[in-house]
N, C-alpha and C positions, 0 to 999 in steps of 0.2 A: 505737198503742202495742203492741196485743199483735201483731200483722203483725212488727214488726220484732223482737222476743222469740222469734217462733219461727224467723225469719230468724239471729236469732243463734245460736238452739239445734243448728240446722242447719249452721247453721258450726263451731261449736264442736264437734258430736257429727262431718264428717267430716273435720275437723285432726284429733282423738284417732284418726279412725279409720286415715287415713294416718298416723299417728303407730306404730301398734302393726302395720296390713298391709303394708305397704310395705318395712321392716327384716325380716319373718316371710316375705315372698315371696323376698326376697333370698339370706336364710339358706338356705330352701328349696331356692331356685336352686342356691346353692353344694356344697352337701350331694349332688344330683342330678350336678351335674357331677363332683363327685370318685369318685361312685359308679361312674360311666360310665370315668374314669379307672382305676380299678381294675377295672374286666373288660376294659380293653384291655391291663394291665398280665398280666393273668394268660392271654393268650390265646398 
């Protein structure tokens, strides 16, 4: 019983975490490449 309680916790704690890193790296990513787009806009 408690095996699979921390089996669940574990699950549950890396869905939120893909939940919250996953959309946060993305933004990230996007953010980086418009940047990179505006120093070639300005060169």
């Amino acid at each position: 019983m408690e095996g699979s309680v921390i089996i669940m916790g574990i699950l549950v704690g890396a869905g939120l975490l893909a939940y919250v890193v996953i959309p946060g790296l993305i933004l990230l990513w996007d953010r980086v490449l418009d940047s990179v787009e505006r120093e070639r806009e300005k060169e």
